[in-house]
MARDOSE-251021 format. One record per residue (C-alpha): residue in one letter; x, y, z. Coordinates in steps of 0.001 Angstrom, whole numbers, plus 524288, in hexadecimal, padded with zeros to 5 digits. Example, Ala and Ser with C-alpha at 12.3 -4.5 7.8 and 13.67 -1.06 7.14 Angstrom:
A8300C7EE6C81E78/S835667FBDC81BE4/
***
This chain:
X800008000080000/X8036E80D797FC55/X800C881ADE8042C/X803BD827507FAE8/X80288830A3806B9/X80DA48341680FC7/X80E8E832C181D38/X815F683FE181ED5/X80AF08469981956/X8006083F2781FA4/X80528842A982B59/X8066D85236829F1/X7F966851CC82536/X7F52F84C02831FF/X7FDC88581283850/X8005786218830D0/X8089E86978839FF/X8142785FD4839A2/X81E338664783256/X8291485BBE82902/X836D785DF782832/X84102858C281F00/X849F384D6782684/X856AB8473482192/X853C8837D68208C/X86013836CA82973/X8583183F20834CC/X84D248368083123/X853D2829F9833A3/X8598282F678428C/X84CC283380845FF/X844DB82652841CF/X8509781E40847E1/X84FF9828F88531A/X84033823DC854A9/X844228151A85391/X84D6F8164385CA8/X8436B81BEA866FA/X839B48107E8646E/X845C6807E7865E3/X84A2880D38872E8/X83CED80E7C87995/X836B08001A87D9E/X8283E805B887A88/X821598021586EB6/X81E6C80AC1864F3/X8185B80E498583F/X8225E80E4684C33/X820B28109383EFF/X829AD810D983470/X827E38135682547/X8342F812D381CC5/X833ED816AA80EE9/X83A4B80AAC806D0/X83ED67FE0480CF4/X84C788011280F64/X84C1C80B7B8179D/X843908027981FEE/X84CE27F7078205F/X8580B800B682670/X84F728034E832D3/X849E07F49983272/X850C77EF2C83F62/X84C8D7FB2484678/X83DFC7F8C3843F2/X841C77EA6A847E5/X845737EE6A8555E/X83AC37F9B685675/X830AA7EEAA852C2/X837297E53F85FA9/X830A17F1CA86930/X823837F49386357/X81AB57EE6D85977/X8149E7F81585442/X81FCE7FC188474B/X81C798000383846/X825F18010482FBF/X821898048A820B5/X82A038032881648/X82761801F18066E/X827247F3258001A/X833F77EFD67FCDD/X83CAC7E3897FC24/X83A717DFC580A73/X8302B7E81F80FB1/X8236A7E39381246/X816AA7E35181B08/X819527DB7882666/X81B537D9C383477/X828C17D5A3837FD/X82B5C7DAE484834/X8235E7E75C84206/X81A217EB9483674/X81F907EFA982845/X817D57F77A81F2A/X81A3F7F7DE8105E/X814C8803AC8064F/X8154E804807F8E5/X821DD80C4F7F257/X8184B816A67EE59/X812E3818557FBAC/X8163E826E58016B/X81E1E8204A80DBE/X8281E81C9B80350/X82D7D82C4B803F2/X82ADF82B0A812E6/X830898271081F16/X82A3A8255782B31/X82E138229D83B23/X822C28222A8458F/X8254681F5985577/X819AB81F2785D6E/X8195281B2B86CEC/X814298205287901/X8208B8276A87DB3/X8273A82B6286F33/X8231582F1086082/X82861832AF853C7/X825EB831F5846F9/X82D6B8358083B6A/X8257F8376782D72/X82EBC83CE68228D/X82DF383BD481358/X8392B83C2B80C6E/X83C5A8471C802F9/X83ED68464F7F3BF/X844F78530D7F07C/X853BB853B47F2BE/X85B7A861F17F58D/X861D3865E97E5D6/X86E9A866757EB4D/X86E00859FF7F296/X868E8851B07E530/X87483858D07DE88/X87E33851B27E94D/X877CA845257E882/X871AF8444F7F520/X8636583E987F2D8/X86CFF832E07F411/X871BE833F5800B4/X8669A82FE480A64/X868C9839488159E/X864C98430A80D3E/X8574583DCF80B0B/X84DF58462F8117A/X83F59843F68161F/X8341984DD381AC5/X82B8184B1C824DF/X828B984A6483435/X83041845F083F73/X82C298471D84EAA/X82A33842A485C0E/X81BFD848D285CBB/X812E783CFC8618B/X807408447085A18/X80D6F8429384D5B/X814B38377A84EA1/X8069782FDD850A8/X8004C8350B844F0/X80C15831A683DB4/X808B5822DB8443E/X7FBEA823DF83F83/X7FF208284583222/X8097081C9882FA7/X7FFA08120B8386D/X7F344815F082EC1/X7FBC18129F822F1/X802398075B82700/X7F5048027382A0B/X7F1FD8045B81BAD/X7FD317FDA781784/X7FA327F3B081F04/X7EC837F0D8823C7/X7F0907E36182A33/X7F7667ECB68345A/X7EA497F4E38387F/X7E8C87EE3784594/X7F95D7F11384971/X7F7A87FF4B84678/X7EC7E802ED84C4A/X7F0757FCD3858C6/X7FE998056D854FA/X7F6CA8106785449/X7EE6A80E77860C6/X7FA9880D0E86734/X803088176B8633B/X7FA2D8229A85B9E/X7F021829868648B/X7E1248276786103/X7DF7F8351D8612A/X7EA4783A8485989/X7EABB8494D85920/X7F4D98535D853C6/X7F7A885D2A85D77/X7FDC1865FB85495/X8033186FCA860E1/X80B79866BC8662F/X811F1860AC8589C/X81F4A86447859F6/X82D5D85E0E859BC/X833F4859778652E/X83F988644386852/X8483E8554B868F4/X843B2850A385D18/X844DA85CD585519/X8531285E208570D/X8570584E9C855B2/X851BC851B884718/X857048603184525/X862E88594A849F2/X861AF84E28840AE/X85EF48561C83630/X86AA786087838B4/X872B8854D2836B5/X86CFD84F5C82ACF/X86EC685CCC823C3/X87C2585C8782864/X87EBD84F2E82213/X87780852E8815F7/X880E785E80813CD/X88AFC8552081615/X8862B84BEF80A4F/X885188566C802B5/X8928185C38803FF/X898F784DFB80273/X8906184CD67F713/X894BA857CF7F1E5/X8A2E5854F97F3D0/X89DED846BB7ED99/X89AAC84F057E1F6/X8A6188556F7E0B7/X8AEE884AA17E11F/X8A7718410B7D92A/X8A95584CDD7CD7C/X8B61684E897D038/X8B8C383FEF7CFB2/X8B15F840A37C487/X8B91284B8D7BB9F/X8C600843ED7C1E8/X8C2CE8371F7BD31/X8BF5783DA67B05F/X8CC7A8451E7B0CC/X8D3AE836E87B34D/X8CBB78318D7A80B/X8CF0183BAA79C2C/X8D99F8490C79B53/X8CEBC84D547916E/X8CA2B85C19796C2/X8BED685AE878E94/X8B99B84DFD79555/X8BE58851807A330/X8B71D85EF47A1F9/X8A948857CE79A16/X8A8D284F1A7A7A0/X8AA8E85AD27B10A/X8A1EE863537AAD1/X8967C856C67AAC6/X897E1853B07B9F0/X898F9860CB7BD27/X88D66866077B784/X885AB85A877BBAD/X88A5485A497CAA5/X887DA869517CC92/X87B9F868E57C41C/X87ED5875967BC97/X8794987ACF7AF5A/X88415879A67A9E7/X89488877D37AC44/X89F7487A6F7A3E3/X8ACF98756F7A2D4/X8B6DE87E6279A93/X8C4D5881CB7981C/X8CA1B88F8C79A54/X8D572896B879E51/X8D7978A54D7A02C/X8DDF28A7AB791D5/X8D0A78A09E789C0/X8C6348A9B27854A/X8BB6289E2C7832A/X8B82F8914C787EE/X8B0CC886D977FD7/X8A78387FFF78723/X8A7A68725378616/X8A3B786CB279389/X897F386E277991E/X88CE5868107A094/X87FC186DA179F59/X872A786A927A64B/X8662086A6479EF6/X8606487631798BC/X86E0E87D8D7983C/X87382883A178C75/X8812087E6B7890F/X88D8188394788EF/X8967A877CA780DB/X89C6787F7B7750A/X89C5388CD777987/X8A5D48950377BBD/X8A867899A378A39/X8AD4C8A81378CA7/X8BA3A8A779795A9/X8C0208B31B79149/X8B4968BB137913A/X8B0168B46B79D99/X8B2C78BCE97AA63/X8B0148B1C67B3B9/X8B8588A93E7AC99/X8C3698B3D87AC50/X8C2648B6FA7BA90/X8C3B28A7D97BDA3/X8CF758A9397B4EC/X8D4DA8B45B7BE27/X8CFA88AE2D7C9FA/X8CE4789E7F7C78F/X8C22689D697D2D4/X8B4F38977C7CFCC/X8AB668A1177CD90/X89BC189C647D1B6/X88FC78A6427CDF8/X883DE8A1D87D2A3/X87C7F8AC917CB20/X8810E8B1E67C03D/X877C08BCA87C13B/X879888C03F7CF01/X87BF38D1067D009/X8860C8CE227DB2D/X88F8E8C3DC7D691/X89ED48C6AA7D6FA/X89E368C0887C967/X895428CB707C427/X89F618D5147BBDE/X8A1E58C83E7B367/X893118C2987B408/X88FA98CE217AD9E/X899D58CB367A3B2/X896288BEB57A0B9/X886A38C0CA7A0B2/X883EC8BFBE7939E/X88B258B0F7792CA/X8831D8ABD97A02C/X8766A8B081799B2/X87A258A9FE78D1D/X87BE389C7E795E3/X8721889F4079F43/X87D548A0127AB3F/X876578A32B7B797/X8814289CC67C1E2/X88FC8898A67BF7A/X89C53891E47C5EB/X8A8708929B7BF34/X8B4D5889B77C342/X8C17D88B497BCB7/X8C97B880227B9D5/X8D5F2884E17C0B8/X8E4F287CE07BE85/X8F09A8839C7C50C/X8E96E892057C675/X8E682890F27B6E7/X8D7A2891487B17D/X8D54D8854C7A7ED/X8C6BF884317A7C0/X8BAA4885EA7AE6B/X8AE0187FC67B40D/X8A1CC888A37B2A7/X893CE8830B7B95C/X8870C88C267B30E/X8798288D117B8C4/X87172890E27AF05/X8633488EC17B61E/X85A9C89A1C7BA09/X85D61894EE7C9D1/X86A8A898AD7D12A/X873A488E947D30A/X87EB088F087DC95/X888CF8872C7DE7D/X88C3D8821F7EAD3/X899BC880CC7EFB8/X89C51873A47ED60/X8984F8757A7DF82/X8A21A87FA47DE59/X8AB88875927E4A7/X8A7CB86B167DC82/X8ABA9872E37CF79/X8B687877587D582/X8BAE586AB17D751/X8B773865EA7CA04/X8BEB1871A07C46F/X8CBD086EF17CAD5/X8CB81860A47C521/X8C6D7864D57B7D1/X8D46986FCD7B8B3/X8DC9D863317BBCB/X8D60F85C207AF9F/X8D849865BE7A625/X8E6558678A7A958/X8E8B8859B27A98F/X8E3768598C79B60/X8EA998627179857/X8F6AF85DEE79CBF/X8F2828519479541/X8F0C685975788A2/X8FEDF85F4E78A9A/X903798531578DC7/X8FC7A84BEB781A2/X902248565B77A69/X9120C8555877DC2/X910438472E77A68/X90C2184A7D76DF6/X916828530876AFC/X91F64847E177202/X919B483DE87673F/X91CBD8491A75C4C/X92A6484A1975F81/X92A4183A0D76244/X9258283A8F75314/X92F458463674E4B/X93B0A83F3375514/X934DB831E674DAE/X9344D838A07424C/X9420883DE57416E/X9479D8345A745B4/X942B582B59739B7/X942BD837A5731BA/X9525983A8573360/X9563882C077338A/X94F7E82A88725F9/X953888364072108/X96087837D772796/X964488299A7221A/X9612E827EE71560/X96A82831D470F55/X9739E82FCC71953/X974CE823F371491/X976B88261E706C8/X97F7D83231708E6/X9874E827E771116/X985F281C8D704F6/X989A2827396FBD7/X9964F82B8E70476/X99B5681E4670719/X99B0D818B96F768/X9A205826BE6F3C9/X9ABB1823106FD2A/X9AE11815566FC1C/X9AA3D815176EB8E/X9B73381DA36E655/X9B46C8182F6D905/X9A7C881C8C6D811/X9A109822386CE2D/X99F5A830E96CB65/X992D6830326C745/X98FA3826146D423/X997AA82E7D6DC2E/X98F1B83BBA6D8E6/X981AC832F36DA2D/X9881C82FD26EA12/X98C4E83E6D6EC5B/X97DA1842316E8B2/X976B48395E6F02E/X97F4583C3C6FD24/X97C5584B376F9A2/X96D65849186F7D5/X96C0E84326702E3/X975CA84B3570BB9/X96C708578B70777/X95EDE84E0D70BC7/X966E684D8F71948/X968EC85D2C717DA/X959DD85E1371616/X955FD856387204E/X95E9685C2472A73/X95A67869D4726C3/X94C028660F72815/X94F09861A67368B/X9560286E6573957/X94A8F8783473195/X93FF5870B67389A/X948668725374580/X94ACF87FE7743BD/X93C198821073DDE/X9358387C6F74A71/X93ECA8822475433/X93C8A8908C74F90/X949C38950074CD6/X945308983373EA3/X946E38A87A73C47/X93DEB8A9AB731D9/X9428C8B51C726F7/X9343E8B6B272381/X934068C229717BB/X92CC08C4CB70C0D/X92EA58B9DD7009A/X92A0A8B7916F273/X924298A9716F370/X928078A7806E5B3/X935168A7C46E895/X9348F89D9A6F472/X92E6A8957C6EA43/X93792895EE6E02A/X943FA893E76E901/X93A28886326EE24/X939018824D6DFE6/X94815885296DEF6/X94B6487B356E8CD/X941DA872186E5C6/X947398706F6D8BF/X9534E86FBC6DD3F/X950D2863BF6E5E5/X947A785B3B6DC60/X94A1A858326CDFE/X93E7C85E626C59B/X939F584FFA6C179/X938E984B8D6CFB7/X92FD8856606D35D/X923F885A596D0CF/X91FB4866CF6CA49/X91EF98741E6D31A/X9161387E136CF5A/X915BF8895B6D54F/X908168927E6D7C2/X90A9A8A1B16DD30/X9002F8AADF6DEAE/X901FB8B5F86D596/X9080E8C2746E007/X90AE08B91F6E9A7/X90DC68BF966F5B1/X91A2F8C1286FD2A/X91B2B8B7DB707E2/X9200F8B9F9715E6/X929578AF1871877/X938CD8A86671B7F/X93D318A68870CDD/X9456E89B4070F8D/X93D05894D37166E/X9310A895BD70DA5/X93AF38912F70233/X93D2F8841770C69/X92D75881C070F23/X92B15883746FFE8/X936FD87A246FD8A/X9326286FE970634/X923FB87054703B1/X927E986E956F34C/X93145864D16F849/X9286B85E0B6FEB0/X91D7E85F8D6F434/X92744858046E9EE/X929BE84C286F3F5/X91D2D848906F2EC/X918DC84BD06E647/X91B10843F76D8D9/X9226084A946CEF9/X9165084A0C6C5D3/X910008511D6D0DE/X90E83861F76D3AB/X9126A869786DE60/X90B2E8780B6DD15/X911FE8822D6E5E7/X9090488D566E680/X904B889AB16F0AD/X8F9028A1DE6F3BA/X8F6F48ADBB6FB90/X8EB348AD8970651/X8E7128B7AB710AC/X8F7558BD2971173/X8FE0D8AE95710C7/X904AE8A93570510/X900C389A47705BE/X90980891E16FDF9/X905A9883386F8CA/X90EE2878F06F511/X904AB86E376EE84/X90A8B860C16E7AD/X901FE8542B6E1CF/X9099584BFA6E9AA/X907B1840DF6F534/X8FD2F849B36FCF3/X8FC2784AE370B5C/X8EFFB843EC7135C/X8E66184E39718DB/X8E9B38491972579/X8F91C84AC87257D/X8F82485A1771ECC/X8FE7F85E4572BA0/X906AC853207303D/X90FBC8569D724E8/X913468613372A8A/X9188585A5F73665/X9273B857C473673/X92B1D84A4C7316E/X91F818468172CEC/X920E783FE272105/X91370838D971987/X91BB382D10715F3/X921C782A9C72398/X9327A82DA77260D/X936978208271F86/X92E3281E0F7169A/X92C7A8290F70D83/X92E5082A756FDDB/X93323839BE6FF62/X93C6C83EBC70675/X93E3E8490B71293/X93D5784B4E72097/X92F4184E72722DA/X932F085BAC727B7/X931B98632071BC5/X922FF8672D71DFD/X925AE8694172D38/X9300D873F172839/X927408796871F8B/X91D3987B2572A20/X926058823B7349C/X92D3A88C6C728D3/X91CBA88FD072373/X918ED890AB731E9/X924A4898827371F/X922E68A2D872C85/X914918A5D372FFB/X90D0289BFD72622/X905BB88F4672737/X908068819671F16/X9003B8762A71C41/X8FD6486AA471462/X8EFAF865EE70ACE/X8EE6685A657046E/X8E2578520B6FE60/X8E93F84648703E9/X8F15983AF76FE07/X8F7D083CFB6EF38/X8F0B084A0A6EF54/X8F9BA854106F12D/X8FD8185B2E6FB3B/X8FE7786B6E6FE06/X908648736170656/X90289880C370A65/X90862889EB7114E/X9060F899A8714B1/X90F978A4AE7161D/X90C968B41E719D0/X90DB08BB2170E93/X913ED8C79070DDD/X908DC8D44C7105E/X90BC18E2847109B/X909858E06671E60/X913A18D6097220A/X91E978D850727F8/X929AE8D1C17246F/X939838D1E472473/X9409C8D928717F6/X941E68CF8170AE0/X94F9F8CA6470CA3/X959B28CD257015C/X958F38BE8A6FDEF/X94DB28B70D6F9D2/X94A698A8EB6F9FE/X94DBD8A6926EB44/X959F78AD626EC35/X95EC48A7C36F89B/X964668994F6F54C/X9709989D167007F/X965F589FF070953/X960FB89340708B0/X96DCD88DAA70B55/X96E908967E716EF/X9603E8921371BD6/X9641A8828B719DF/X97229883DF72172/X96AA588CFA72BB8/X960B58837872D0A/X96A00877C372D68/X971B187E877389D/
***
């Protein structure tokens, strides 16, 4: 059977001037055990009865009721059907009710004798304090809390007899004959409220002002440790993250999720900064439903005066209205109005991410609701905390990145010294040996033939000028990289540089083993601003190189263009072609397509890494197109030219053309 109607309420119907209070269900538990204890101390029989709200609760006080129930006979206890709970008499009554009967949110304790009376009738309460759900208390079970009446008053505890007597009778009508004779016995036949005289026993009322003092005392206590249980588990939390990955981006995605979720905010950012960026691109953020988004925009720093006075004065800085007339903060609210009105800002707490006294980022927590919000202290703390493990993170990454980044340039000079190495003992050996084969049969053939003789004497010289070459490429590239070039940058006819190239190209290759140069000037081609001799070297090698890999049934077009004050100059050939995805690995010293042992022309695979440094130390840019594979390639490459404006040294007395001692000078210059 199943009774919708509470007991509490019955019974302040009956007397309306009984006033409930709120009670901790720890104060409830001294004070029922309190009333046990009284029955179980005093020999004279008395009234009890007992409802419990699930089975459970019941079975903890069992052995109690077992030794209450050795003293008097007259004991109720009413629980709802579970597992093991039943109607029966076993040394006193149980009483079952249905799990939708109202005693299910109750909890009832009734004492009636001659000499002593109490009764306790409480409901328990659903709602649970915001900032206690927010810590996870509802779990804890001290903090469960129940409204209703407790007292000594004879009066009250009777009709509270009555009450619980009628409806166990209900329950269970086999019983009728027990409770009357209960209530004969214990409730008086003429029951009357004398409303004058209800009051609480001086005693009684501070046992439970004392009981409940403490129980607010412990409750604060649950809710600092789970607080401080909060704390830690996030901190744990961006830690184990930080153990996991040395990726910012991931470290910062988890911080900015249990963050915003713990504190419950509208929304929480995560950003880099420091006091020399203008902007900050937002790209971590946690948002709560109904909140416009801030991923992708850009974040004033610069521009920002609360972000430059944490930059002064690295402190966290909490607003709890934005629009509050007396905050310290106003001078740079008023500044920043227009961007909190654009976001809907109404409160804000920013945390800097401080390493060593220097700003690298920052935490910002929005409310964006029409309500104030303020944040209590250990929600400051709690960022706080969080901030001074996401500084360690980023500086760790960092210090990765850096450390990522020397072992790259550890594995490029791993490669370099791997390359030389094969590089100089390829190239260093072959014509040492033949200038050495050549040497010894001169010396040890006397009878030799002229015409042998002059075939041995060429060979040793061709070869003793490919060692020349290749020394003088490791001393240019030396010199090149190291800065110690002066560049003698002046005003030059690009004509001329080109016809000196052709010169020595054509002195190097026989006409039949090349292929055919044609050459493409803009008409009134402009002076250009740049070192003669070495413009004459990148135009030598780039043709040079151009020939290498071309057929000689191929074309090699040399030709310049001028756009927006630069003179760009092509060298294009229909030779071996470059894959799109090596255009700018050529340019890298060594690098050779067909591998350092392996290869069908000949060099060092520096020629290109020259080229680079001479075009980029006089002011201009170089670099490579090709369709791909047996398709060609093109060299391009930019120099100032020479404006009305420029200034630049006096033409020297010598030109390019005219200059073949110069030359010598550069090569024994360069050699030293």
């Amino acid at each position: 059977m199943s009774n919708p109607k509470s007991v509490l309420q019955e019974l302040l119907q009956e007397i309306p001037q009984l006033r409930s209070q709120i009670y901790f269900k720890a104060s409830l538990t001294a004070l029922s055990h309190a009333m046990e204890d009284q029955v179980l101390a005093c020999p004279e029989q008395s009234l009890i009865v007992a409802s419990f709200q699930q089975e459970r609760f019941y079975r903890q006080e069992a052995h109690r009721y077992e030794r209450i129930a050795e003293i008097t006979p007259h004991v109720y206890v009413l629980s709802a059907v579970e597992t093991g709970f039943a109607d029966r008499f076993n040394q006193y009554e149980t009483i079952t009710f249905g799990a939708e009967d109202a005693l299910t949110q109750e909890w009832h304790l009734v004492v009636l004798s001659t000499q002593y009376s109490a009764c306790l009738i409480c409901r328990e309460r659903e709602s649970v304090d915001a900032e206690e759900r927010s810590l996870g208390l509802p779990a804890l079970d001290q903090t469960r809390r129940f409204e209703g009446i407790w007292t000594l008053d004879a009066q009250v505890s009777q009709k509270a007899a009555d009450i619980l007597l009628t409806r166990i009778a209900g329950y269970r009508p086999d019983l009728g004959k027990k409770i009357a004779e209960a209530k004969a016995t214990y409730i008086a036949a003429d029951l009357t409220i004398d409303v004058e005289n209800l009051g609480a026993d001086p005693f009684a009322q501070r046992l439970v002002t004392y009981l409940q003092a403490g129980q607010y005392k412990l409750l604060k206590a649950y809710k600092a440790i789970s607080a401080q249980e909060r704390r830690e588990r996030l901190v744990n939390s961006i830690t184990a993250t930080m153990r996991r990955s040395l990726n910012p981006a991931e470290i910062f995605q988890v911080a900015v999720h249990e963050l915003g979720q713990a504190l419950e905010v509208c929304r929480c950012l995560v950003y880099r900064g420091t006091a020399d960026d203008l902007v900050a691109e937002i790209q971590h953020e946690h948002l709560s439903t109904g909140i416009s988004s801030l991923r992708g925009e850009t974040w004033p720093l610069e521009a920002n005066p609360l972000f430059c006075r944490i930059c002064q004065q690295p402190e966290t800085i909490l607003i709890s209205d934005v629009t509050e007339a007396e905050s310290s903060y106003r001078s740079e609210l008023d500044v920043l109005t227009p961007l909190l009105a654009q976001w809907q800002i109404r409160a804000l707490l920013m945390v800097p991410l401080v390493h060593q006294g220097r700003l690298v980022g920052m935490i910002e927590l929005h409310h964006c609701r029409a309500t104030l919000h303020n944040w209590s202290y250990n929600d400051v703390a709690l960022v706080e905390a969080i901030a001074a493990q996401l500084s360690i993170a980023l500086i760790q990454a960092e210090a990765y990145a850096r450390l990522e980044g020397l072992n790259q340039q550890l594995a490029d000079l791993e490669q370099t010294r791997s390359n030389l190495i094969a590089i100089t003992g390829h190239e260093l050996r072959t014509p040492l040996s033949t200038i050495q084969v050549c040497l010894e049969s001169l010396a040890t053939e006397p009878d030799m033939p002229a015409a042998l003789k002059q075939v041995m004497l060429s060979s040793a010289l061709d070869d003793a000028e490919r060692l020349r070459k290749l020394v003088q490429d490791f001393l240019t590239l030396s010199r090149l990289e190291s800065g110690r070039i002066v560049w003698n940058l002046e005003s030059l006819s690009l004509q001329e540089c080109v016809d000196l190239a052709l010169s020595s190209l054509k002195a190097k290759f026989d006409a039949a083993e090349i292929p055919k140069v044609k050459v493409k000037l803009a008409a009134r081609l402009p002076l250009v601003k740049a070192d003669g001799e070495w413009l004459v070297e990148v135009l030598n090698k780039l043709l040079d190189n151009a020939c290498k890999f071309t057929p000689p049934e191929g074309k090699i077009t040399l030709q310049a263009t001028c756009q927006d004050n630069l003179v760009q100059i092509t060298v294009a050939d229909t030779g071996r072609g470059i894959e799109p995805n090596r255009l700018e690995t050529v340019f890298d010293r060594f690098y050779q397509e067909e591998g350092a042992l392996r290869r069908t022309a000949g060099g060092t695979g520096l020629g290109l890494a020259i080229c680079r440094q001479i075009v980029t130390g006089m002011g201009g840019k170089i670099w490579a197109t090709s369709i791909g594979k047996d398709q060609g390639s093109q060299f391009h490459f930019t120099l100032p030219m020479v404006t009305s404006q420029t200034n630049i040294r006096p033409q020297r007395q010598s030109t390019p053309v005219a200059s073949a001692s110069s030359r010598r000078s550069r090569r024994s210059a360069v050699a030293d």
